[in-house]
C-alpha positions as CSV (number, residue, x, y, z in Angstrom):
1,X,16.6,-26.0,-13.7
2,X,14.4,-23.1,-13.4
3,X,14.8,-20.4,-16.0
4,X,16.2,-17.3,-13.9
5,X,18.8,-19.8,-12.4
6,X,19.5,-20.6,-16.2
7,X,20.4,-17.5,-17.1
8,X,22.9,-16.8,-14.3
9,X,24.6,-19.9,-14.9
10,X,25.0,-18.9,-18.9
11,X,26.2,-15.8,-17.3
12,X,28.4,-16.9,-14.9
13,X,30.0,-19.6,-17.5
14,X,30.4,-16.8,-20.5
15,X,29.7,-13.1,-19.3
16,X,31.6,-12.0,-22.4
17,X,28.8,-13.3,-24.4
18,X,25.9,-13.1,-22.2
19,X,24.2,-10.3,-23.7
20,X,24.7,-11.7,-26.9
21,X,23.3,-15.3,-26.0
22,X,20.5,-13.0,-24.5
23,X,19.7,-11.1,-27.5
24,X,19.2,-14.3,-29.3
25,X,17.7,-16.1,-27.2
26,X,15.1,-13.5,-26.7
27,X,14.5,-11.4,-29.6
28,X,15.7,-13.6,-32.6
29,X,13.3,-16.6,-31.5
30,X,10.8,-17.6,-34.0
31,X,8.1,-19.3,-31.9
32,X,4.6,-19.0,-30.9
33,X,5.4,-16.5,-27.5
34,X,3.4,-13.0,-28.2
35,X,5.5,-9.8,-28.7
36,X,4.7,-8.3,-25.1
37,X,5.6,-11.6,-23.4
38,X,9.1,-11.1,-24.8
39,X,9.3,-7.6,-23.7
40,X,8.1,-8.6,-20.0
41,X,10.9,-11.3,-20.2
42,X,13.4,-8.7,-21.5
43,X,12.3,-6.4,-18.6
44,X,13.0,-9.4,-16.1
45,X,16.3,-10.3,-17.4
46,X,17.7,-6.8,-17.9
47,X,17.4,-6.3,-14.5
48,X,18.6,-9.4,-13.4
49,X,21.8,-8.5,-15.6
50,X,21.9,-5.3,-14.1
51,X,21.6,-7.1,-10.8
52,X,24.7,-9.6,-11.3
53,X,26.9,-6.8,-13.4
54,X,26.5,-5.1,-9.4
55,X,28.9,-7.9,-8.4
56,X,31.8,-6.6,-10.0
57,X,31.3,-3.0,-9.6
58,X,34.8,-1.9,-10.0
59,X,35.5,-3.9,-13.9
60,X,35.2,-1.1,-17.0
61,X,33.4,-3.6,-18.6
62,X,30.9,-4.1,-16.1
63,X,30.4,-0.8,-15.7
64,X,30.0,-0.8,-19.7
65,X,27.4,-3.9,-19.6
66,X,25.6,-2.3,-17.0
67,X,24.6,0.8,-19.0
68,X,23.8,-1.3,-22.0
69,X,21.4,-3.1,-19.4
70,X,19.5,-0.2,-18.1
71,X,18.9,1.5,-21.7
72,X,17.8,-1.9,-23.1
73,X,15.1,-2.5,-19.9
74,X,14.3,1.3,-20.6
75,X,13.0,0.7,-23.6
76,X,11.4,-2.3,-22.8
77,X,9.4,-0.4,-20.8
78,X,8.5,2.6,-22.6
79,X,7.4,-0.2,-25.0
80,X,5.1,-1.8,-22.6
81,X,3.9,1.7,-22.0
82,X,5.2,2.4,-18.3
83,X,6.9,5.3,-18.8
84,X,7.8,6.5,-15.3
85,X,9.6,3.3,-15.1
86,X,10.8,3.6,-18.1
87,X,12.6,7.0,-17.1
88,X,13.6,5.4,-13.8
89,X,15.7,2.7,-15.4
90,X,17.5,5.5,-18.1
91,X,18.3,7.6,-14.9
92,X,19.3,4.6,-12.7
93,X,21.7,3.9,-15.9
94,X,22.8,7.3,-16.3
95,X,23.9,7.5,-12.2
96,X,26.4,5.0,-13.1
97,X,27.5,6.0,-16.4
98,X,26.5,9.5,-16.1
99,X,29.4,10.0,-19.7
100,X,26.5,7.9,-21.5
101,X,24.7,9.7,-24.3
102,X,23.0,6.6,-25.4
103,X,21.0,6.9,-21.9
104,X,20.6,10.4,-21.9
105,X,19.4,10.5,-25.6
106,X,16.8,7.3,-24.5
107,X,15.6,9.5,-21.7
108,X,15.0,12.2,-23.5
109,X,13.5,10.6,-26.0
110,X,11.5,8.6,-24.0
111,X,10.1,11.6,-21.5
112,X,9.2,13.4,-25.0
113,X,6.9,10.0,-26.0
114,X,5.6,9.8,-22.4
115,X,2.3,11.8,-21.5
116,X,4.6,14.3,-19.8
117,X,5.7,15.7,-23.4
118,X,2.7,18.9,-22.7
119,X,4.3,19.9,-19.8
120,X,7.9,19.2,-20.2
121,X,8.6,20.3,-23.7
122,X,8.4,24.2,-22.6
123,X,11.5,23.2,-20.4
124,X,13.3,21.1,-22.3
125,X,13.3,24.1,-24.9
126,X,14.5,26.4,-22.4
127,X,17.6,24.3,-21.6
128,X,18.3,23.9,-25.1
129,X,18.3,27.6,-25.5
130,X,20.3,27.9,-22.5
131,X,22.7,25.0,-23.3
132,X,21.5,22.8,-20.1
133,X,20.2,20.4,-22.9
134,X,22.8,18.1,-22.5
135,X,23.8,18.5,-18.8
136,X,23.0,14.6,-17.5
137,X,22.3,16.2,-14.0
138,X,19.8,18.9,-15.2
139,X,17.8,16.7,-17.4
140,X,17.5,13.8,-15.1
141,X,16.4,17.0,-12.4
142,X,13.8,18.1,-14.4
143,X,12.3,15.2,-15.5
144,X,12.3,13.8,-11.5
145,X,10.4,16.9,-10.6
146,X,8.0,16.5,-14.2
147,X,7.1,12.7,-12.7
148,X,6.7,14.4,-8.8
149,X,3.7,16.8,-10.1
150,X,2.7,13.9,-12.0
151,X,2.3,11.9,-8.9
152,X,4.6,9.5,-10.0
153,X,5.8,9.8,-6.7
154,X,8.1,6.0,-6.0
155,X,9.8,7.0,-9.9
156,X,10.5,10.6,-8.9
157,X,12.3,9.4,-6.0
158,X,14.7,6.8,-8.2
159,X,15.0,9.5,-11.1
160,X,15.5,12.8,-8.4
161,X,18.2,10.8,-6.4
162,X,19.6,9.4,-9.6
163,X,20.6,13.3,-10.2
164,X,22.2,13.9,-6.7
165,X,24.3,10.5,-7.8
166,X,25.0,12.5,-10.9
167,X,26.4,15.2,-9.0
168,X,26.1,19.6,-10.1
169,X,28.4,22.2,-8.9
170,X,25.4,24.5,-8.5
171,X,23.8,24.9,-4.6
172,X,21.2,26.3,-6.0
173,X,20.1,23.0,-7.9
174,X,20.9,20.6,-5.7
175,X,18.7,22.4,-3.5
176,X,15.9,22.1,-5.8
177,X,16.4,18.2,-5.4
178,X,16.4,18.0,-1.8
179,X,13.0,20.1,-1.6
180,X,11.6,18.1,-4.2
181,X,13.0,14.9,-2.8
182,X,11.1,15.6,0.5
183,X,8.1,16.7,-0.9
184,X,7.8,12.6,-3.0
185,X,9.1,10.8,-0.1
186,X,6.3,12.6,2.0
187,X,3.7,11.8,-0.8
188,X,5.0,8.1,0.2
189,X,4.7,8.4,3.4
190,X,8.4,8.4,4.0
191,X,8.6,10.7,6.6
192,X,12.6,10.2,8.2
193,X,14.0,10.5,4.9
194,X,11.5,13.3,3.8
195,X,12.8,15.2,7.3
196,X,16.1,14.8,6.0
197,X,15.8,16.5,3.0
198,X,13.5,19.2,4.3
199,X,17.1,19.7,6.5
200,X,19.0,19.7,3.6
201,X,17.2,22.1,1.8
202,X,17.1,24.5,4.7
203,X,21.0,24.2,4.8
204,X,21.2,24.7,1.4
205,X,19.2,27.9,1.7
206,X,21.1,29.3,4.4
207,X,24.2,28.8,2.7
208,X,23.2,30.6,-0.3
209,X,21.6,33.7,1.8
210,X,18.4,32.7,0.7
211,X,16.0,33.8,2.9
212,X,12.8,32.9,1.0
213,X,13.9,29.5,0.7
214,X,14.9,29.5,4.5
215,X,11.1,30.2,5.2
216,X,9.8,28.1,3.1
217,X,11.6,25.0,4.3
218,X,11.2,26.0,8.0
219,X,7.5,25.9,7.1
220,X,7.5,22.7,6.0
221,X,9.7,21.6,8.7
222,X,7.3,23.1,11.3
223,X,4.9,20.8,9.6
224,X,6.7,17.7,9.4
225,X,7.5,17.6,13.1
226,X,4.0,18.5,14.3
227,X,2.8,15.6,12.3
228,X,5.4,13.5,14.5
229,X,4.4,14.6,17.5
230,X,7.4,17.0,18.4
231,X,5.7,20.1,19.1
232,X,8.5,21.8,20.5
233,X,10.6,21.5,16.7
234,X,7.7,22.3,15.3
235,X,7.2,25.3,17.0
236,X,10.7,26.4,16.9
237,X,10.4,26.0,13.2
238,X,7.3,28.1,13.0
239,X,9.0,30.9,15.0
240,X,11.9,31.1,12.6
241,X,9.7,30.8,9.6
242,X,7.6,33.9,11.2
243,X,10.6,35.8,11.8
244,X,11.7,35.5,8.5
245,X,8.1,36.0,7.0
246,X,8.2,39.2,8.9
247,X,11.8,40.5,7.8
248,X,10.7,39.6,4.0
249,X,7.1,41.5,4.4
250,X,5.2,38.3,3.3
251,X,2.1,39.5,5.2
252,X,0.1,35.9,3.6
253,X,2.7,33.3,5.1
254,X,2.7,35.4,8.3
255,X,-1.1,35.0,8.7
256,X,-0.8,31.6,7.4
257,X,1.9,30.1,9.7
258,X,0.5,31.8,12.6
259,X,-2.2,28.9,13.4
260,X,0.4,26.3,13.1
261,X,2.2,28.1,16.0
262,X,-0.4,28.5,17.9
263,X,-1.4,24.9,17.8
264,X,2.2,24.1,18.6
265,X,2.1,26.2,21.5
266,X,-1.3,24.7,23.1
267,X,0.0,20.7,22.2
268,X,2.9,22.0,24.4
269,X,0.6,23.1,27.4
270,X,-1.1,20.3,27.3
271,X,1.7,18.0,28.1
């Protein structure tokens, strides 16, 4: 029997004690395997426990299980030194148990070890002075859009849709998310589901009066669809994105969207 297969049958025969079994089986052993091999295996298993705890989403205790799975494999990771995984797994954890402090303390904890510390730490002060410090949806946000400018582009996208899982009252920052949520799944090359935010986040802008935010994501709309091939969305997004650009006297994104248009306009003629 192979070893995976193993496991799920221990599992399957005792879940009550499965984590337990696992624990001792993996870090209590006192034979020749090297330190990292048993943090590779604990990285494996946790998210095959993860995996099978799935199967009974509706039980307390899964639900329980399950967050004690994701903190464990997150600090498996941040031990093995992937820290955008690392964070991945804690907000993964945190979407399901998004009450857990245990994960949001590991996150935090393990962003400030990662090498995003320089650049998140001026943040992470400003929530704490603000209070936001312990907001699971505003923490998991921020550090999603720390990993996107840190071209950790596949773990922004688990950690940035982890925090729409999460769920805010504000607009405002859940259009934050969208428009960074397109701007990683573009980096991916994602381009339906990078649309798709780009629309949300224009929504979101027009909801909220927000006309500089309308612009901006018309622009990137424009350039989305001119990338695809529809000219004539792209060019109706460039028009509105001028408009506004005009009624907001931004006399650089007028002269900048202008060539888009115009390219727009002569893919169209040529047709």
């Amino acid at each position: 029997m192979g070893v995976m297969p193993l496991y799920r049958h221990r599992y399957e025969d005792r879940p009550q004690t499965f984590s337990v079994l696992w624990e001792r089986d993996v870090y209590l052993q006192g034979d020749a395997r090297r330190w990292r091999e048993r943090v590779f295996a604990t990285v494996a298993f946790m998210g095959l426990f993860v995996h099978m705890c799935a199967e009974n989403v509706g039980s307390p205790q899964r639900v329980v299980q399950r967050t004690r799975a994701y903190f464990r494999q997150g600090v498996a990771l941040q031990y093995l030194g992937r820290h955008a995984d690392a964070l991945a797994a804690f907000a993964s954890g945190l979407a399901q148990d998004p009450k857990s402090l245990q994960l949001l303390v590991g996150m935090i904890e393990a962003a400030m070890k990662s090498p995003l510390r320089e650049s998140l730490e001026p943040t992470y002060q400003q929530l704490q002075k603000m209070k936001l410090d312990k907001s699971p949806f505003v923490v998991v946000s921020v550090i999603g859009q720390e990993l996107l400018t840190a071209s950790h582009h596949t773990a922004s996208v688990v950690v940035l849709e982890a925090a729409l899982k999460i769920g805010t009252c504000s607009l405002k920052l859940r259009g934050s998310v969208f428009s960074a949520l397109s701007s990683a799944h573009w980096s991916l090359g994602n381009t339906e589901k990078s649309t798709g935010y780009m629309q949300q986040d224009l929504e979101v802008a027009k909801t909220l009066g927000d006309q500089t935010g309308e612009c901006r994501a018309h622009g990137n709309l424009g350039s989305a669809f001119f990338s695809k091939g529809n000219y004539r969305e792209a060019l109706t997004n460039h028009r509105n994105q001028l408009v506004l650009a005009m009624k907001l006297k931004d006399r650089e994104v007028c002269g900048i969207v202008l060539r888009p248009a115009f390219l727009c306009s002569g893919c169209l003629e040529g047709i």
